[in-house]
C-alpha positions as semicolon CSV with decimal commas, in nm:
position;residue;x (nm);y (nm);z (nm)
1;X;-10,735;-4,566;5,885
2;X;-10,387;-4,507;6,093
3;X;-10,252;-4,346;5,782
4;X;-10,564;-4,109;5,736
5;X;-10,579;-4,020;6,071
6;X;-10,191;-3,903;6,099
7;X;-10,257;-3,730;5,748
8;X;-10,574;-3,523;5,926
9;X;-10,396;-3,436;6,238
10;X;-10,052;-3,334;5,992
11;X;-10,338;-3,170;5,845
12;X;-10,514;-2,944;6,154
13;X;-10,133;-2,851;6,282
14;X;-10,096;-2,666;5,994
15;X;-10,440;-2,553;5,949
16;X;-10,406;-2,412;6,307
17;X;-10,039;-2,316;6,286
18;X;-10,088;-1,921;6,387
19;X;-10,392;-1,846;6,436
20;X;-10,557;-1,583;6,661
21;X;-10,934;-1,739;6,657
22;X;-11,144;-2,034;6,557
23;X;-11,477;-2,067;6,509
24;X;-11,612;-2,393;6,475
25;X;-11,315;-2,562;6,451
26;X;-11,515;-2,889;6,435
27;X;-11,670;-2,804;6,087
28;X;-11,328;-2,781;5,973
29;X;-11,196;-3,115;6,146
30;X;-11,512;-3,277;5,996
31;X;-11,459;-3,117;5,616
32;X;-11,099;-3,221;5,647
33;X;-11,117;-3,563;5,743
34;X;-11,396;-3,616;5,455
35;X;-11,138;-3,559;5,235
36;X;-10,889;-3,787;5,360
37;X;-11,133;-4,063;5,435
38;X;-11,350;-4,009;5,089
39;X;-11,211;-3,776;4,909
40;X;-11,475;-3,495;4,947
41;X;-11,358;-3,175;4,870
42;X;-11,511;-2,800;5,028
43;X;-11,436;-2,425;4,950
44;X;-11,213;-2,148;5,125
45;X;-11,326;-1,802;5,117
46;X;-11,108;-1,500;5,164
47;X;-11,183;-1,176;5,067
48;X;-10,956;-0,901;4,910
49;X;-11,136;-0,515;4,840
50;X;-10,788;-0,397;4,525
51;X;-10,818;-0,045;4,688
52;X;-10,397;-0,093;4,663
53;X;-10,227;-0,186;4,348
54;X;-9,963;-0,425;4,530
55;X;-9,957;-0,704;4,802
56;X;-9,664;-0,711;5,148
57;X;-9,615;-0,956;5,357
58;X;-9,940;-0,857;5,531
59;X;-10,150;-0,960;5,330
60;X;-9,939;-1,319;5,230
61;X;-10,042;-1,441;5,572
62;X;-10,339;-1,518;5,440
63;X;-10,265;-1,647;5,148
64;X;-10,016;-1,915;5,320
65;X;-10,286;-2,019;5,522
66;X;-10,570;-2,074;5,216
67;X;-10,201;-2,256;5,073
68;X;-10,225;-2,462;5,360
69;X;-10,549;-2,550;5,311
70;X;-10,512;-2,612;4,928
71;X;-10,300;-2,852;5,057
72;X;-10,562;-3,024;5,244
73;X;-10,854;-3,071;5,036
74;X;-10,951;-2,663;4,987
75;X;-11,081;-2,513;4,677
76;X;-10,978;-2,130;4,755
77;X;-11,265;-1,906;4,652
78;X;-11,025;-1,609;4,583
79;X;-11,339;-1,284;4,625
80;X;-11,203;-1,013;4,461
81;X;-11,472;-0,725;4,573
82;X;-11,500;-0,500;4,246
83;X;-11,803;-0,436;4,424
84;X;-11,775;-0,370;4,767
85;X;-11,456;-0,208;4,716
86;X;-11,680;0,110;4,533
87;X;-11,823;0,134;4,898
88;X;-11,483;0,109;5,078
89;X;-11,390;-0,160;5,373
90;X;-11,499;0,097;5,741
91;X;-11,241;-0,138;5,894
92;X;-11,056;0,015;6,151
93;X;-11,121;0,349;5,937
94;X;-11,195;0,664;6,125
95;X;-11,390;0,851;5,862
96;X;-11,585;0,808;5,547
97;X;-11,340;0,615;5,266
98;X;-11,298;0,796;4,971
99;X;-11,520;0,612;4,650
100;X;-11,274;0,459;4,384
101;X;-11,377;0,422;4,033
102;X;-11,424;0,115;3,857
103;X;-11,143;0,145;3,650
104;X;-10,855;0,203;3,916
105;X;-11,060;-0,099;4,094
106;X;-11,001;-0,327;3,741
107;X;-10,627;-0,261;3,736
108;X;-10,574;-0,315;4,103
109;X;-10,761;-0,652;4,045
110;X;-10,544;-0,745;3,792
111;X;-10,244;-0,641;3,944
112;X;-10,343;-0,847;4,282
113;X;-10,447;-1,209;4,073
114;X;-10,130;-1,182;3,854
115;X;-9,888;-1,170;4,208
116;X;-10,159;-1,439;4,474
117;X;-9,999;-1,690;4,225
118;X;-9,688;-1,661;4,374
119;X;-9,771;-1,859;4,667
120;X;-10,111;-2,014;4,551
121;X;-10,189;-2,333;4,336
122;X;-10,361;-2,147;4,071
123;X;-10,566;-2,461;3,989
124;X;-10,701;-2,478;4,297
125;X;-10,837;-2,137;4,333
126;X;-11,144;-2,005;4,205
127;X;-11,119;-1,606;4,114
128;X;-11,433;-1,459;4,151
129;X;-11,568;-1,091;4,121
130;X;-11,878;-1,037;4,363
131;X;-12,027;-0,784;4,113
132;X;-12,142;-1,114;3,963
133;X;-12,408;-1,133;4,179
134;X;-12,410;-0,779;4,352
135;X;-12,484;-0,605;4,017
136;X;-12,827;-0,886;4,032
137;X;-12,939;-0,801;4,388
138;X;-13,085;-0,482;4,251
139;X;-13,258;-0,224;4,491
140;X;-13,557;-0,500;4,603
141;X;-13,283;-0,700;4,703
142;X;-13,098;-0,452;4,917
143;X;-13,373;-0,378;5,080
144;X;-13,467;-0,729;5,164
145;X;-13,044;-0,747;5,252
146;X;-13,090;-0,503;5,511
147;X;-13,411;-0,590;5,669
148;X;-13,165;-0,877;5,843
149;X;-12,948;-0,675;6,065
150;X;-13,093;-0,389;6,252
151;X;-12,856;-0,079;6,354
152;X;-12,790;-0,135;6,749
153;X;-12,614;-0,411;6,634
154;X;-12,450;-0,258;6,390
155;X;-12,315;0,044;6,660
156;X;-12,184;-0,287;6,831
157;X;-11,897;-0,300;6,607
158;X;-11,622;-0,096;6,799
159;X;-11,510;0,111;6,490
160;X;-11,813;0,201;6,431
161;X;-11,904;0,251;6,795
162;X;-11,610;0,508;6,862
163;X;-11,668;0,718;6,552
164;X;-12,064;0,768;6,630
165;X;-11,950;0,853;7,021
166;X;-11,727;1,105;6,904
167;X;-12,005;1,249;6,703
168;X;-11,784;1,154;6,350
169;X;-11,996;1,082;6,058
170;X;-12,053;0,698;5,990
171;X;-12,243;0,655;5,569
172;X;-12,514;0,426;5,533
173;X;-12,290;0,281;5,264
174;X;-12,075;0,180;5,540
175;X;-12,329;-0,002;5,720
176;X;-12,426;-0,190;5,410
177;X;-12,064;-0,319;5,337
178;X;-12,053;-0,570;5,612
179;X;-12,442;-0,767;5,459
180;X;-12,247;-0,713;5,141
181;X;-11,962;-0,962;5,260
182;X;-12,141;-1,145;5,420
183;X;-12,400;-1,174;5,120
184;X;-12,061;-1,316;4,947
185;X;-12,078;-1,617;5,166
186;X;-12,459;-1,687;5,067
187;X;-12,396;-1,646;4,714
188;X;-12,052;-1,906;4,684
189;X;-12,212;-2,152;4,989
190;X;-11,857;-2,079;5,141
191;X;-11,742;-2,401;5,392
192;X;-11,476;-2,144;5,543
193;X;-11,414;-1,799;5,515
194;X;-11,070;-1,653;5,660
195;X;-10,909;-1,260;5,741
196;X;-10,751;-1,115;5,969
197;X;-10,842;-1,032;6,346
198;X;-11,006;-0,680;6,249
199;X;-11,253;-0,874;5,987
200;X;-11,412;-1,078;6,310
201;X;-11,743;-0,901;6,263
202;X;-11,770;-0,888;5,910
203;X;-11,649;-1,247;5,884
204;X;-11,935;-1,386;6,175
205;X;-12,175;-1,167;5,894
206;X;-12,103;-1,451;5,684
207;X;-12,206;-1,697;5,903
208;X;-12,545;-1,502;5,989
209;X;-12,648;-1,489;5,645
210;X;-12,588;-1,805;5,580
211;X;-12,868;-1,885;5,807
212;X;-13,095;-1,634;5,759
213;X;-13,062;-1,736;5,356
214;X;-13,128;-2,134;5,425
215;X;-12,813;-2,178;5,274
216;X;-12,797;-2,506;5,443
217;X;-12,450;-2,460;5,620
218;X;-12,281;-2,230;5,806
219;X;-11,940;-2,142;5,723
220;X;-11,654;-2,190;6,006
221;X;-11,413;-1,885;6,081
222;X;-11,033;-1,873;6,100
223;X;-10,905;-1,578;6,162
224;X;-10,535;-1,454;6,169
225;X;-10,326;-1,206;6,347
226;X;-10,225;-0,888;6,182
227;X;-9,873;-0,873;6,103
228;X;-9,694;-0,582;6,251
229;X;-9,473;-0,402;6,031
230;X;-9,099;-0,353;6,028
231;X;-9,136;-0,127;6,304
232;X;-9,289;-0,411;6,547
233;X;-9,487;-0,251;6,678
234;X;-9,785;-0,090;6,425
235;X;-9,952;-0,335;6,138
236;X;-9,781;-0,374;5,805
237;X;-9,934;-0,046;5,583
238;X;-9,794;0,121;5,277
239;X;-9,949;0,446;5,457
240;X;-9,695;0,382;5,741
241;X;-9,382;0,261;5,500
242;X;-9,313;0,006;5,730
243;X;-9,380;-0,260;5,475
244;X;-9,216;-0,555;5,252
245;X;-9,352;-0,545;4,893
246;X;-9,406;-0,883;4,737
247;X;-9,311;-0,718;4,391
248;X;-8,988;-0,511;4,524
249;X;-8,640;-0,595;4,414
250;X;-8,528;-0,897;4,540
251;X;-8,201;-0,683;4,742
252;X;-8,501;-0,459;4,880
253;X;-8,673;-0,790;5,027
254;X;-8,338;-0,918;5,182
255;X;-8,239;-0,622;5,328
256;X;-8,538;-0,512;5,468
257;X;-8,624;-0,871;5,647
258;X;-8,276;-0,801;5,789
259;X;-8,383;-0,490;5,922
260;X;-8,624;-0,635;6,162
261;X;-8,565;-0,707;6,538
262;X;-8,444;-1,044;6,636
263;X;-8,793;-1,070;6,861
264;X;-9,035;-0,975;6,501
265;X;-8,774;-1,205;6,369
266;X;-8,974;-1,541;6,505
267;X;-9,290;-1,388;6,486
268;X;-9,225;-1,310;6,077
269;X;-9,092;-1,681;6,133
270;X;-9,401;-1,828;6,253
271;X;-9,650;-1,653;6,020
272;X;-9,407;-1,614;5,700
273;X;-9,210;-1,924;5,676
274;X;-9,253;-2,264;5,479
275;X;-9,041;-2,420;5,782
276;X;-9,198;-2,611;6,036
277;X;-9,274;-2,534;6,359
278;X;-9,056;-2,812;6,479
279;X;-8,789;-2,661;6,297
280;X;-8,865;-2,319;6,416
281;X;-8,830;-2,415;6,769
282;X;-8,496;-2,614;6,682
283;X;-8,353;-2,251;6,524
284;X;-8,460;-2,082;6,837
285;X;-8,350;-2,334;7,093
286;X;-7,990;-2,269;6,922
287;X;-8,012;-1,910;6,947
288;X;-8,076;-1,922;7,318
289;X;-7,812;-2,127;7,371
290;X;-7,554;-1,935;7,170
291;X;-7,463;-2,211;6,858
292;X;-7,639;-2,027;6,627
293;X;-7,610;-1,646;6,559
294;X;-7,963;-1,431;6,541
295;X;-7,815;-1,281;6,248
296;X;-7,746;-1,584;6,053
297;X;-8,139;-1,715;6,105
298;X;-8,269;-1,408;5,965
299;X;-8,059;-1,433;5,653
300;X;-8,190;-1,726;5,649
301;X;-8,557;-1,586;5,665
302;X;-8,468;-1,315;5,409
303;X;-8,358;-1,563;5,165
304;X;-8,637;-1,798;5,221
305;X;-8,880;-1,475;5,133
306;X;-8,663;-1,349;4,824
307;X;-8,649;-1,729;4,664
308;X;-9,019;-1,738;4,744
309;X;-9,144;-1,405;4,493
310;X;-8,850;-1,455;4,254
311;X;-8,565;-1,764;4,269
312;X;-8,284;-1,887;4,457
313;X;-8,047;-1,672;4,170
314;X;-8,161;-1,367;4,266
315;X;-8,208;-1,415;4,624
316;X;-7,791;-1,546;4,599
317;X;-7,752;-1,212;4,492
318;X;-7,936;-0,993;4,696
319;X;-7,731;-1,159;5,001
320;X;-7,453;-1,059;4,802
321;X;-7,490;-0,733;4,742
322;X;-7,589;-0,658;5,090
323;X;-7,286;-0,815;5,264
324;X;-7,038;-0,645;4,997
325;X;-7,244;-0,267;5,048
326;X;-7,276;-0,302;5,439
327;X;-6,983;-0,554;5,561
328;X;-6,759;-0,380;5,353
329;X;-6,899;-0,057;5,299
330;X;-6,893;-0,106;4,936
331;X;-7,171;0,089;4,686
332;X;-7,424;-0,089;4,526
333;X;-7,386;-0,187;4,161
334;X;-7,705;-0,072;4,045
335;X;-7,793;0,310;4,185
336;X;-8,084;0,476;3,990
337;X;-7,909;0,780;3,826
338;X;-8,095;1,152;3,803
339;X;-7,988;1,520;3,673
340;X;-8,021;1,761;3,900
341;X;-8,000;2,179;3,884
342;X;-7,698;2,346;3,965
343;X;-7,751;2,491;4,346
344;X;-8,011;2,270;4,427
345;X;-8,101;2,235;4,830
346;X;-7,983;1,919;4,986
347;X;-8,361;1,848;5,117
348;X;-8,503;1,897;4,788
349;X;-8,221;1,645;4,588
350;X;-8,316;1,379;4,824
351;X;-8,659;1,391;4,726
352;X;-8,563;1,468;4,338
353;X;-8,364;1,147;4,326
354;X;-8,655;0,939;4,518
355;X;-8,459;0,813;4,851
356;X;-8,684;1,063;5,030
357;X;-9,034;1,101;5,071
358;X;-9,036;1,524;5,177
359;X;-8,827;1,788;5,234
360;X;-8,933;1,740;5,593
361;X;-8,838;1,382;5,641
362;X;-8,543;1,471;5,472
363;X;-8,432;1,743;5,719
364;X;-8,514;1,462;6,027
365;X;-8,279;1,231;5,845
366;X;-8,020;1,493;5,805
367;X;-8,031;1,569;6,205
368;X;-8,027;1,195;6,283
369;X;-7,711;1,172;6,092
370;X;-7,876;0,927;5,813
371;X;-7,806;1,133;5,485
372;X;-7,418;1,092;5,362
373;X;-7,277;1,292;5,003
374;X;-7,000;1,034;4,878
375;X;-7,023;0,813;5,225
376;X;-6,935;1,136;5,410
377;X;-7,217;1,219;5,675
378;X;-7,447;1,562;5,589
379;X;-7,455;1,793;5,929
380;X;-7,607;2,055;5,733
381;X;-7,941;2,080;5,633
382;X;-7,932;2,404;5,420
383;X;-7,635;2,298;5,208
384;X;-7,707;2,357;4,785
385;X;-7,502;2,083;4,578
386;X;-7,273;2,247;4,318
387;X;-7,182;2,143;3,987
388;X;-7,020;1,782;3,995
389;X;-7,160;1,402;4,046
390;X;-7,275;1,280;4,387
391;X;-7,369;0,949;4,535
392;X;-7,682;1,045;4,766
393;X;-7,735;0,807;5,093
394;X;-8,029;0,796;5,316
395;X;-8,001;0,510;5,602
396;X;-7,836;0,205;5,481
397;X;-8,050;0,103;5,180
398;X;-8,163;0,431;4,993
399;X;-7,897;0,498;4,735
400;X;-7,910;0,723;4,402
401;X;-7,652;0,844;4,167
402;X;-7,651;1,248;4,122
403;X;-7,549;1,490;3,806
404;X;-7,590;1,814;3,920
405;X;-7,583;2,087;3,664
């Protein structure tokens, strides 16, 4: 009994490691000390709507955690919403989300269960489409779906509270999606269901239903903390480009994870890392007292993340190539190569060769002093490249190879 009960409290530390919020927390205790003591298993819902064709680091926070609990006795329920993503996730949204089709939907699916087994045990996860039983509910069962919410409290939720005080339009659709997840819960008897901070209202739908269903149980909530982009200071997005991609080259991983602020540093630490909180604290502890370089623990961190989504090779060489190209100002080895015309604008090569997004951001860059021809810095933004070969720079980690003419 000693044994089991070090094993469940091993268990909840991890479980808990980094959370923002916890409800019930003693359904969770109770399912995972059933599995130590009898070996009773129970199921982890999480949610993901493939509106995006990739996963960052963003969204591996939650996938560590349903890790964790795979760990513990879990069977992930891995809900990819073919379904709900046709409607679109309001979340945080400001207007009316565009409608995908089914197709782009398909691929985005496949795209997101072929890289989740990267960091989950893929026989302990469950992938399951909630078209399965969406497609059945049929218009009766709509209906009956939305006869068990009523639409003051559906105003209560503060997106969709803001958008219908500034008079911006808010689609029935919109209102459905949140009995839609929750219906998810009712349909796989889900023990837990877990998302981020933003999903608290859609996730405690869950728990509702579950109720108003007689499903017999109501699932317990963990929720985790949005993680804030390379910036620090607004959530990981694509939209923003202040994200890691868990399918970019492994030097683009590295270098980028050294790119973040020593403070982001232990918060990427915390939520990102396979170490242990103990040994967290111990790398911090030496920081603040000065035996151990910041610099040194976030190579460290990069590494960790690079082995993680491809091997300890390649993340060997992605340190590498960074400390040859920025400690000794040395090129990298593998520059994607383009033709360009004879005469072309500066603004416009950038963008050609793919290091910048616009002409736009490519004039800011310029001004900043972040675009360099051959490793000599650009101070002119209306400069046309003549005939000859260029290497093209943008920051420290944008790099192409240039034929003009």
């Amino acid at each position: 009994m000693a044994n089991s009960d070090a094993s469940v409290a091993t268990a909840l530390e991890e479980i808990g490691r980094g959370t923002a919020e916890v409800i019930d927390m003693e359904r969770i205790e109770k399912l995972v000390s059933d599995y130590y003591e009898n070996g009773t298993g129970y199921t982890v819902k999480a949610g993901f709507d493939p509106t995006g064709s990739d996963l960052h680091l963003g969204h591996t926070v939650l996938l560590q955690k349903l890790r964790a609990f795979q760990k513990h006795g879990g069977r992930v329920q891995l809900l990819i919403g073919d379904f709900t993503a046709m409607i679109g996730d309001p979340t945080g949204k400001s207007e009316t989300r565009k409608v995908l089709d089914r197709e782009t939907i398909l691929e985005n699916a496949k795209t997101y269960t072929d890289q989740v087994f990267n960091i989950l045990d893929e026989s302990k996860t469950d992938v399951v489409f909630n078209s399965e039983w969406l497609d059945k509910l049929g218009a009766a069962g709509m209906v009956a779906l939305t006869t068990t919410f009523n639409v003051a409290r559906m105003l209560e939720r503060d997106d969709f509270e803001k958008r219908y005080k500034a008079g911006q339009s808010i689609s029935i659709s919109e209102f459905i999606y949140p009995l839609l997840q929750g219906y998810d819960s009712v349909a796989l008897e889900s023990d837990i269901e877990i998302g981020g901070t933003d999903q608290k209202f859609n996730l405690l739908m869950g728990r509702q239903l579950q109720r108003t269903y007689g499903v017999g149980k109501e699932q317990a909530v963990l929720m985790m903390p949005i993680l804030e982009g390379l910036d620090g200071v607004q959530k990981m997005s694509k939209s923003l480009n202040n994200y890691i991609g868990i399918t970019e080259a492994p030097k683009d991983i590295y270098a980028k994870t050294l790119s973040i602020s020593d403070e982001l540093m232990w918060r990427y630490y915390e939520l990102l890392s396979e170490k242990s909180l103990e040994e967290i604290a111990k790398l911090k502890a030496a920081v603040i007292d000065g035996t151990l370089h910041p610099k040194k623990v976030k190579e460290d961190l990069a590494l960790e993340l690079v082995t993680r989504f491809y091997n300890e090779e390649l993340a060997t060489l992605a340190k590498e190539e960074f400390d040859n190209v920025f400690k000794q100002n040395q090129l990298p080895s593998d520059m994607k190569e383009v033709a360009l015309e004879e005469g072309i604008w500066i603004c416009k090569a950038l963008v050609d060769a793919g290091i910048e997004p616009s002409t736009s951001q490519a004039r800011r860059d310029i001004k900043q002093g972040a675009v360099r021809i051959d490793q000599e810095k650009v101070t002119d933004e209306k400069q046309n490249l003549a005939k000859g070969e260029y290497v093209l720079q943008v920051g420290k980690r944008k790099f192409a190879k240039a034929k003009v003419g």
